[in-house]
C-alpha positions, 0 to 999 in steps of 0.5 A: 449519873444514874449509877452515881444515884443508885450508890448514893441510894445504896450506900456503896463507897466504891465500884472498880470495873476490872477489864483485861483483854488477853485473858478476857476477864470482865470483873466487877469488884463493888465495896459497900462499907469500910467502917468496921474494917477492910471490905470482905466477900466472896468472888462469883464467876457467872455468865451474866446476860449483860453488864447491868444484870451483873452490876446490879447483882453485885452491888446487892451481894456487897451490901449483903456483906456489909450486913452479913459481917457486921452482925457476925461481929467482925471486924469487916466490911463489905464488899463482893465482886464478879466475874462475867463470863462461863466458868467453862472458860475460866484460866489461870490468867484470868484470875491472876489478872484479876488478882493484879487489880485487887492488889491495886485496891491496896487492900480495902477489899479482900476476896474468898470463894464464891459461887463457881470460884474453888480454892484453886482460883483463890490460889492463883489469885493469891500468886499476885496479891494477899488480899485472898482468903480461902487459899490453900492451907499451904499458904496458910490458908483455911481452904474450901470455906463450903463445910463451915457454912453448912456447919453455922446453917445447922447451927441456925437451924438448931436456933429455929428448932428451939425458938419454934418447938423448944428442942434442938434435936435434927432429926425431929422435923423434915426438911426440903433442900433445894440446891445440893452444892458444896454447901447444901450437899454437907447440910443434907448429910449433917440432916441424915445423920441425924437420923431427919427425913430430908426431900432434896432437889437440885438442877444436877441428877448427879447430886440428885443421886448422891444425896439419894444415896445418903438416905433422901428423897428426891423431888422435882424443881418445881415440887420442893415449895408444896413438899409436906415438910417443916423445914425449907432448906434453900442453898441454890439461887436467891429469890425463891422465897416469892410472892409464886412460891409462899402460897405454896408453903406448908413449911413453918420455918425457912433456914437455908445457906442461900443468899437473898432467899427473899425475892422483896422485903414484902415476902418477909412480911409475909412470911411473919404474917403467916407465922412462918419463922425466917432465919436471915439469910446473911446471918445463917449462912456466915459460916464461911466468912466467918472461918476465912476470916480466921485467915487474916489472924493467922489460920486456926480451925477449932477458932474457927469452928468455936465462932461458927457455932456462935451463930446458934446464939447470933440467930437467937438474938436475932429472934429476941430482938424481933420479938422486942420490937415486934417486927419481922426477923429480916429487919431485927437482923438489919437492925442489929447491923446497922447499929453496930456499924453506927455505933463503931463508926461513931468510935472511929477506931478502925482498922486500916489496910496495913494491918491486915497486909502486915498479917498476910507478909505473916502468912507467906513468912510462915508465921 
């Protein structure tokens, strides 16, 4: 009962734990909200310390999809699943037994890559269901989704430039980027590019070195929050932006492709307190929801590119309405998802499953 009264508090429609012995797979998919569509969200494979810990995570990231699609203004809901275990041990099997239960959901959630997940995983998923996105662009797909959302963050950071200093040029301010993965690695070349001293941090000297490479500085783990820089850039883990590290900030703006940066609502008061401009996390790194979303239409990448560039104008009204009603950006973008959701769910014109199982038979037939 005590999980039935955490969804009830959440808001989430359904959790299916996925169990398969022979290939040892332990997922669990979680569907958030379906009103403006079919759940969509990323698939996480993580050694997670326990089934809670995992659920809990889970049912935190569908919700975040929830929101994330609603002020991207898809025509999606939310949902997101993980997998428990070491991506050491990851296999073919394990994925398309993972794919034979989500065919099994008839469509109301369709997965993507996600935290140690890659095109190649999507692919044998794909092997047993089409609600997949991110496979292959020989199966019609967008492939690796990580360079449109580094793409929609610059796009979000150019949106914070503006609303703070009044110009959109990159290479002004410094940055500090913590977590050099597929997404922060192309955010750190987009910034160098740009002619931007960038600080970069990472678990991962490899990176550490890559980026280096490109013309930035490194710093230790625990260095990058006091780092004498404008911009935090965050693209590791959630929860760093904490009642430990805010103390430590000489930043004046946080803009990264990390899911839940705040570690509690009360760190995004904070942040406004101190008059520190915070881009919503869900709504900044939606680059690559956004572009495997193209997928269930038929793959086109200057459609996607034109609609990852629409966050610039997204994190915009965002600021607008924060500053309309005078409250922190975190709860203006809340606030404009939950109108959306309210506002089309009063409609009751929704989209169902089949239609998006009418575009993927599209997809296979190379249409």
């Amino acid at each position: 009962m005590e999980l039935f009264a955490t969804l009830d508090t959440m808001g989430h429609e359904e959790v299916v734990f996925c169990h398969h012995r022979e290939s040892g797979l332990k997922a669990i998919v979680a569907i958030h909200n379906t009103t403006l569509g079919p759940a969509l969200g990323g698939l996480r494979m993580w050694p997670y310390t326990n089934e809670q810990e995992a659920l809990t995570d889970v049912l935190r990231l569908a919700k975040g999809m929830t929101y994330k699609n609603a002020v991207s203004g898809l025509n999606l809901g939310g949902g997101k699943s993980v997998i428990i275990g070491d991506p050491a041990q990851k296999s073919e099997a394990m994925f398309r037994a993972f794919g034979r239960f989500l065919q099994s959901l008839g469509g109301r959630y369709i997965t993507a890559e996600d935290v140690n997940t890659n095109v190649q995983d999507m692919d044998h998923i794909f092997q047993e269901t089409d609600f997949v996105t991110g496979v292959h662009p020989v199966h019609g797909g967008s492939g690796d989704p990580s360079p449109f959302t580094a793409f929609g963050v610059i796009q979000g950071i150019k949106a914070c430039l503006n609303k703070k200093y009044g110009h959109t040029d990159l290479g002004k301010p410094s940055y500090a980027v913590q977590g050099l993965g597929h997404v922060g690695s192309h955010v750190v070349k987009h910034l160098r590019d740009a002619g931007a001293k960038v600080f970069v941090t990472d678990m991962n000297k490899e990176r550490i070195e890559q980026c280096v490479a490109l013309g930035a500085e490194a710093v230790g783990m625990d260095d990058v929050y006091k780092v004498n820089a404008k911009v935090y850039v965050p693209c590791a883990l959630g929860a760093s932006v904490n009642e430990q590290t805010i103390p430590q900030f000489r930043f004046e703006i946080v803009a990264g492709a990390a899911n839940n940066q705040l570690a509690t609502d009360a760190c995004g008061d904070e942040l406004h307190r101190k008059g520190i401009l915070y881009a919503p996390d869900y709504v900044i790194n939606a680059g690559g929801v956004m572009n495997v979303s193209i997928e269930l239409q038929g793959y086109d990448r200057e459609r996607a590119k034109r609609m990852v560039t629409g966050i610039y104008d997204i994190i915009g009204n965002v600021f607008r309405v924060a500053d309309r009603d005078r409250i922190p950006t975190y709860k203006a973008a809340d606030r404009i998802a939950e109108e959306r959701i309210a506002a089309i769910g009063r409609t009751r014109l929704l989209r169902s499953p089949q239609v998006y199982e009418r575009l993927y038979n599209g997809r296979r037939n190379g249409h």
